[in-house]
C-alpha positions in Angstrom: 17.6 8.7 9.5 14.0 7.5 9.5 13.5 4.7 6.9 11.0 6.7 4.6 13.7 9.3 4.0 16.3 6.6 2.9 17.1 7.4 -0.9 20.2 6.7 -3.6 20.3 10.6 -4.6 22.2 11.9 -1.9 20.1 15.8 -2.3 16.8 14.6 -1.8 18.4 11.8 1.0 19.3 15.3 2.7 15.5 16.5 2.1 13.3 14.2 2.7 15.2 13.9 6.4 14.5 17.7 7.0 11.0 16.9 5.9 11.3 14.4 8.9 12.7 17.1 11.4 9.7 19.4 11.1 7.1 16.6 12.6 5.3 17.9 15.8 5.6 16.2 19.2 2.1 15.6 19.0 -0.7 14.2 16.5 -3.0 16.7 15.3 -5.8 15.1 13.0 -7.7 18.4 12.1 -7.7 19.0 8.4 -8.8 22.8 9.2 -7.2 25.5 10.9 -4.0 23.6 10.9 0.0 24.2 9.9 -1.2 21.6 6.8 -4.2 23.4 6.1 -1.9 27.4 6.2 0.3 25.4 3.9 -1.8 24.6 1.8 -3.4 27.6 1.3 -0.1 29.5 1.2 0.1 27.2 -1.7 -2.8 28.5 -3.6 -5.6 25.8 -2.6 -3.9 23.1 -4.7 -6.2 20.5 -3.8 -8.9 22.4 -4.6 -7.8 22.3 -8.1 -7.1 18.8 -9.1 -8.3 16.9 -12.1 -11.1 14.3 -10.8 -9.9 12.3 -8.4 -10.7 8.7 -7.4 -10.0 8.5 -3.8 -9.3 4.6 -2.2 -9.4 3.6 1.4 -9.4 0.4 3.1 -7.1 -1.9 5.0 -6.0 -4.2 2.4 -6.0 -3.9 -1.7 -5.5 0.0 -2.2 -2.7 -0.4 -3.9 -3.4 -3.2 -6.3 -6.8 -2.0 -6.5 -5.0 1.6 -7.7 -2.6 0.3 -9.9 -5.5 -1.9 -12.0 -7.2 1.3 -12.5 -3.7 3.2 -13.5 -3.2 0.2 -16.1 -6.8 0.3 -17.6 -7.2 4.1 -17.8 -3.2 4.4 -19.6 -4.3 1.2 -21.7 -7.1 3.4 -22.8 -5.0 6.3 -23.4 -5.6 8.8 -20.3 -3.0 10.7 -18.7 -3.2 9.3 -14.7 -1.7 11.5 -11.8 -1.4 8.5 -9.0 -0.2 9.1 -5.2 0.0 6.2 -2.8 2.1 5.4 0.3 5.0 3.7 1.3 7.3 3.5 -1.3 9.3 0.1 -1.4 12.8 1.5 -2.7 12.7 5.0 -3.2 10.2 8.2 -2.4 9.7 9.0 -6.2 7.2 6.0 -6.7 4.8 7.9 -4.8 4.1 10.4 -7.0 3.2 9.4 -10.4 2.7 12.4 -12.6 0.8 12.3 -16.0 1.5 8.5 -16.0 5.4 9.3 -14.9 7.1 8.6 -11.7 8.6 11.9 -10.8 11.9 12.8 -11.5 14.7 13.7 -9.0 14.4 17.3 -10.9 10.9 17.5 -10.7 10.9 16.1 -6.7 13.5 18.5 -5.9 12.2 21.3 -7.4 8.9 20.9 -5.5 10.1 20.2 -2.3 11.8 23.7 -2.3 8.5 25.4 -3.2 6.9 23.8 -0.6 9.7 24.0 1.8 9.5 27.9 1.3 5.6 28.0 1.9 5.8 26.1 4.5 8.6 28.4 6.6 9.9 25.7 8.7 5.9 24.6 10.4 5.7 21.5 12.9 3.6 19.1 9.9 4.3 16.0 9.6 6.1 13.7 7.2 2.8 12.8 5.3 0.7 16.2 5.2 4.1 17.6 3.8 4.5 15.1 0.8 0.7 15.2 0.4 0.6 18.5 0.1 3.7 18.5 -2.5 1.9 15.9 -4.2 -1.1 18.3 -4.7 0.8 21.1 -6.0 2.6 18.6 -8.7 -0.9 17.2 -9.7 -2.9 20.9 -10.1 0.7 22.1 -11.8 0.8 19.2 -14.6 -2.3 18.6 -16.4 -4.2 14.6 -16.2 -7.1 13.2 -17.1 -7.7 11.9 -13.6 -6.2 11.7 -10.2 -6.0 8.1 -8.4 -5.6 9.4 -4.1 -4.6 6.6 -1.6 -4.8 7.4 1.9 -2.3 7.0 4.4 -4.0 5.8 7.3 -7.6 5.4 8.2 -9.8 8.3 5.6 -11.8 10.7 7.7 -9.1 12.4 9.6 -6.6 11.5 6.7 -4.6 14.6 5.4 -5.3 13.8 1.9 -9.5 13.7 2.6 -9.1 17.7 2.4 -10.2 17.5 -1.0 -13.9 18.5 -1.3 -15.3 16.0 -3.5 -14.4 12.9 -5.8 -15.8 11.4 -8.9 -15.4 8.6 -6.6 -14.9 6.7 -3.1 -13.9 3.8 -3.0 -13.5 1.4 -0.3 -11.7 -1.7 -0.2 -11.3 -5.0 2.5 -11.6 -3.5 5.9 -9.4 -5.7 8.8 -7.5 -5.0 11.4 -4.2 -2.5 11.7 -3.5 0.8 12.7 -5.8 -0.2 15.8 -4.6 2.1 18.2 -5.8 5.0 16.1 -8.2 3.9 14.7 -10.3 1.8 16.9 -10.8 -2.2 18.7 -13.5 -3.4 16.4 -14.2 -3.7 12.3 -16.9 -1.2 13.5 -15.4 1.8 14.5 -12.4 0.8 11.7 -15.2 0.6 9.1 -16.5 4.0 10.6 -13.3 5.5 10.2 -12.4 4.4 6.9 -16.2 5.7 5.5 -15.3 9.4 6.1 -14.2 9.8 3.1 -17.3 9.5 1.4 -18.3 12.9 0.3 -22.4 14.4 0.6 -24.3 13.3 -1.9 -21.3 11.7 -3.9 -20.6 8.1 -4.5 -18.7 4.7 -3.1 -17.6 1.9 -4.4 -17.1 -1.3 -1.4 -15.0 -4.0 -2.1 -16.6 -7.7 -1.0 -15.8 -7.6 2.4 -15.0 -10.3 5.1 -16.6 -8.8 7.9 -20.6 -7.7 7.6 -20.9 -5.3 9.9 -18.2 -3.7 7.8 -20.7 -3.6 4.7 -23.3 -2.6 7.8 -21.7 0.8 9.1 -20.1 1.6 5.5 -23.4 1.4 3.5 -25.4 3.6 6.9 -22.4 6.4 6.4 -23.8 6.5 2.6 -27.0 6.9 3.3 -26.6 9.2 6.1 -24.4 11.6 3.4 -27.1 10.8 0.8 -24.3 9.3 -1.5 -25.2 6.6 -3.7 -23.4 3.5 -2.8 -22.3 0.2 -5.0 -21.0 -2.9 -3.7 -18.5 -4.5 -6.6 -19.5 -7.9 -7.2 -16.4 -10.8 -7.8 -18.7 -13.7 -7.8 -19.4 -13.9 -11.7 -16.3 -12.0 -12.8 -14.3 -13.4 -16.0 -11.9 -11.0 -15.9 -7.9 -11.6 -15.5 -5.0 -9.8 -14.0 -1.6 -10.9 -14.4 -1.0 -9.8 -10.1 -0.9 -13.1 -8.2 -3.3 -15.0 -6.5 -7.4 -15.8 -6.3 -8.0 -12.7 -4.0 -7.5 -10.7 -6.8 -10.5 -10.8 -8.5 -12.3 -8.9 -5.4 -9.7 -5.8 -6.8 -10.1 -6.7 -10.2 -14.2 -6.4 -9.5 -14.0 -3.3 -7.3 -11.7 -1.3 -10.2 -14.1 -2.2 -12.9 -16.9 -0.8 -10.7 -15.3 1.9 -9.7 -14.2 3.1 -13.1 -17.9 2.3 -14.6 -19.3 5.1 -12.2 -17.3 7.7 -12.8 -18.6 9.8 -15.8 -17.6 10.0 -19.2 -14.9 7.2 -18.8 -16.4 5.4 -21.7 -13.3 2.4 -21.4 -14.1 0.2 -23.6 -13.9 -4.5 -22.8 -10.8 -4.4 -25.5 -8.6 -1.7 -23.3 -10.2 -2.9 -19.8 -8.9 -6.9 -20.6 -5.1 -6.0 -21.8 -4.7 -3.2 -19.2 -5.7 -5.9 -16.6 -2.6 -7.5 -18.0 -0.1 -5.1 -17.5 -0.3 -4.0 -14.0 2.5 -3.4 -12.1 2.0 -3.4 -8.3 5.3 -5.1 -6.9 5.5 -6.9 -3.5 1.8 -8.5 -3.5 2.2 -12.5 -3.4 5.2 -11.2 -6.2 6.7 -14.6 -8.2 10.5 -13.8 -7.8 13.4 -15.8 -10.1 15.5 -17.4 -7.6 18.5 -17.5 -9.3 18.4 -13.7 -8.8 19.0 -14.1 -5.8 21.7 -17.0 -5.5 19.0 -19.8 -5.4 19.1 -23.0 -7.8 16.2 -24.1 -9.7 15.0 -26.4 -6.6 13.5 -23.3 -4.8 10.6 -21.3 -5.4 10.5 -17.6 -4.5 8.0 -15.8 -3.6 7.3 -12.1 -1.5 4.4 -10.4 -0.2 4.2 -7.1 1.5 1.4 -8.4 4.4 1.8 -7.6 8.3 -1.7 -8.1 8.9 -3.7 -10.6 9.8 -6.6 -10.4 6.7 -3.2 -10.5 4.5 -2.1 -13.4 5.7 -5.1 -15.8 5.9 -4.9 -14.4 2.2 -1.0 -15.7 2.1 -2.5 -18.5 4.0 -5.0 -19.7 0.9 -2.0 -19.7 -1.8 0.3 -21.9 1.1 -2.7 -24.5 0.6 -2.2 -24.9 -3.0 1.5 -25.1 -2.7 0.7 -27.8 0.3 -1.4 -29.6 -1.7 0.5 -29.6 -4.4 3.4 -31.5 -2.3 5.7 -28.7 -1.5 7.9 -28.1 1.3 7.2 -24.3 2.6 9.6 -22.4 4.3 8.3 -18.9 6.2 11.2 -15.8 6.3 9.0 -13.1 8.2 10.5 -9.8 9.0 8.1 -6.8 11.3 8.0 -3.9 12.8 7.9 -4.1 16.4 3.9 -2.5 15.8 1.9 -5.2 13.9 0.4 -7.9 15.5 2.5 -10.5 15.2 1.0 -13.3 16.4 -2.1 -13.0 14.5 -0.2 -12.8 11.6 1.8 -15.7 11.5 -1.3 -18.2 13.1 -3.0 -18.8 9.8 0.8 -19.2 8.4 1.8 -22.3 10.7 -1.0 -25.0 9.1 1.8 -25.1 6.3 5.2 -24.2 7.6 5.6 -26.5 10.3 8.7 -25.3 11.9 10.2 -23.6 9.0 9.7 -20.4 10.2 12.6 -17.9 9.9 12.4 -15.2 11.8 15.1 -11.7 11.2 15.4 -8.3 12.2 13.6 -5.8 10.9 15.9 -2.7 11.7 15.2 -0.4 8.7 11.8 -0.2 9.6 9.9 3.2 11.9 9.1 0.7 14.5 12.5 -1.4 14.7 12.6 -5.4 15.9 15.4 -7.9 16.0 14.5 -11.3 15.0 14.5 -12.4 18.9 12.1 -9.9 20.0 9.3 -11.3 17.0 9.9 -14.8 17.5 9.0 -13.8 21.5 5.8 -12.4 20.4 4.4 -15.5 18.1 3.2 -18.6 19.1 5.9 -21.4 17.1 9.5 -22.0 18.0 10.9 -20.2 14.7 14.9 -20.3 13.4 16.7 -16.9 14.0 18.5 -15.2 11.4 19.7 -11.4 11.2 18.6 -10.8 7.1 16.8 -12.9 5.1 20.0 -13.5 2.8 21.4 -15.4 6.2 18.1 -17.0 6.6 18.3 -17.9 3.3 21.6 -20.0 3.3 20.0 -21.6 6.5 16.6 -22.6 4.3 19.1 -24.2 1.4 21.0 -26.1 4.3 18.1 -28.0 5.8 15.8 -28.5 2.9 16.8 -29.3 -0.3 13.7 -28.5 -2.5 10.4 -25.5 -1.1 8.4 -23.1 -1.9 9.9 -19.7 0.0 7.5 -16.9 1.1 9.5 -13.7 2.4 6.7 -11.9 3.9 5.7 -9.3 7.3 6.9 -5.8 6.2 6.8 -3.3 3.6 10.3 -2.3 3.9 11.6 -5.8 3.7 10.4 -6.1 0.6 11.7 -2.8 -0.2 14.8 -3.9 1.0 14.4 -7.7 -1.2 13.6 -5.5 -4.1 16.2 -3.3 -3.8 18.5 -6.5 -4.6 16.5 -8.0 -6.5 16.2 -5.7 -9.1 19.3 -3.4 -8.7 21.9 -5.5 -6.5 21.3 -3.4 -3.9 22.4 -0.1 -5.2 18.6 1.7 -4.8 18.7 0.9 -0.9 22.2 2.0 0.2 
């Protein structure tokens, strides 16, 4: 079974792998004239009937970016419909309903009503659960719609919609390079279409300028008005981890000051900045949880890229200089760039480098084939549990990163938080 479709309620388990079965042999990008656009339609147009709809892009801080604005608008007492993509331990926290994840019932329910519209039509995994996501969100009323994308934005199944209160844009870098170009250019390019004519975008700061370059000439060219969010005088904190951030934090507040009628006010932006919940992002875990002592720090990120990690790579300094022992348990799918992501990694690890399989993932790779692919002579361990009692053996006291996949962390959380049950 692919590892999307994985799920603890055996029904939608059964489901979400037909979903999988109905993919075409073949990637077709167009968002007209196609089985997702007739499914749509024999929908009733769903997306054309959505509450107003922030829609995010970019290769790195959607998803915190998303869930700052989720915790500041519910802080402030608005009803939030958010979709975003992959889920670390089940489907449902996908699809966030009226400030809800959805319910088995509800999922279920929705997948046979789109199941029946769609009469058994070669679409793929992610135009089917968009489109299901877009029937929930113009069936249950919200106040606003948070959209992520699931790869790249102008050929992206969810930029069907025809406009947004807002586009927003966040760090470009490199992934998904096969699709969607070499260079930070044609990325950059790719990640623009999704601003609308004459509508309006929001840019994180970015690392690259010729990312800010091509972004803000697709703005112009559409006539949209475009705003670059500012993190260099920004006093505002987030409980997430780590100095990076405050580049989300900066581009959220922006974001939510251009969209109309908002009217959030400093008391309900400050606390909601303290409640966000985006798991897996440079995530503080209690190492007892997972049969450590008190000697070990824990600590898991979701990054497979290389802009994450020379992120990852600034928070190993601090724990460098503070005079910790750091100890790297990396984990990828046999896609990512490997090499590049681990380089910025080995200023602090040394040789503690664990490297384990990564079988759960779409693109599966044992532990061998990764440490062939990077430049360090790394320790081999099938799961990071193994590589684990291997870390406890050699050094007695460190600060542990897991780190290189989402579905590892899926599959650390999945432990973590519920002993494993959530990811048999």
């Amino acid at each position: 079974m692919e590892a999307d479709a994985v799920h603890p309620n055996p029904k939608l388990a059964a489901k979400l792998s037909s979903i999988y079965k109905l993919h075409r042999m073949f990637m077709d990008f167009r968002l007209e004239r196609s089985p997702y656009d007739d499914l749509l339609h024999v929908l009733g147009d769903p997306h054309l009937n959505l509450p107003p709809v922030i829609h995010v892009a970019g290769t790195n801080g959607k998803g915190s970016t998303i869930a700052m604005m989720r915790a500041i608008l519910e802080e402030a007492g608005l009803k939030v419909h958010v979709y975003t993509s992959p889920h670390l331990i089940k489907f449902n926290e996908r699809i966030v309903l009226a400030g809800e994840e959805v319910s088995d019932e509800v999922l279920l329910k929705y997948i046979d009503i789109v199941e029946q519209a769609n009469k058994g039509a070669q679409v793929t995994f992610f135009e089917f659960t968009t489109a299901l996501a877009f029937k929930m969100f113009s069936d249950y009323e919200a106040d606003i719609v948070l959209l992520e994308t699931g790869l790249g934005g102008r050929l992206d199944c969810t930029n069907i919609i025809k406009e947004a209160a807002c586009s927003v844009i966040t760090q470009i870098g490199h992934d998904h390079m096969d699709i969607l170009g070499e260079t930070i250019e044609e990325i950059a390019a790719e990640k623009a279409g999704i601003i609308k004519e004459k509508g309006c975008v929001v840019l994180s700061p970015q690392n690259y300028v010729q990312a800010k370059s091509v972004i803000e000439d697709i703005a112009c060219q559409k006539d949209a008005s475009f705003y670059l969010a500012d993190s260099s005088d920004c006093e505002y904190e987030t409980n997430l981890n780590g100095d990076h951030q405050v580049n989300n934090v900066a581009t959220a507040l922006k974001a939510l000051s251009v969209v109309p009628d908002l009217n959030i006010t400093e008391e309900k932006i400050r606390a909601g900045l303290k409640k966000v919940r985006w798991p897996g992002r440079m995530q503080s875990l209690k190492s007892e949880a997972l049969g450590l002592d008190e000697a070990y720090s824990l600590w898991l990120d979701v990054g497979h890229n290389q802009e994450a990690a020379e992120i990852i790579a600034l928070e190993m300094k601090k724990w460098h200089e503070q005079g910790h022992e750091i100890a790297l348990i990396v984990g990828m799918q046999a896609s990512k760039d490997a090499e590049n992501f681990i380089k910025p990694l080995l200023p602090f690890t040394g040789k503690n480098i664990w490297c384990i399989d990564n079988m759960l993932s779409n693109f599966p790779q044992t532990a061998e084939e990764l440490a062939a692919r990077i430049n360090a002579e790394p320790h081999i361990a099938r799961t990071y549990k193994e590589a684990l009692g291997q870390i406890i053996d050699q050094c007695p006291s460190c600060h542990i990163l897991i780190a290189g996949s989402l579905y590892l962390a899926g599959a650390v959380l999945a432990d973590y938080e519920y002993g494993g049950k959530k990811a048999e």
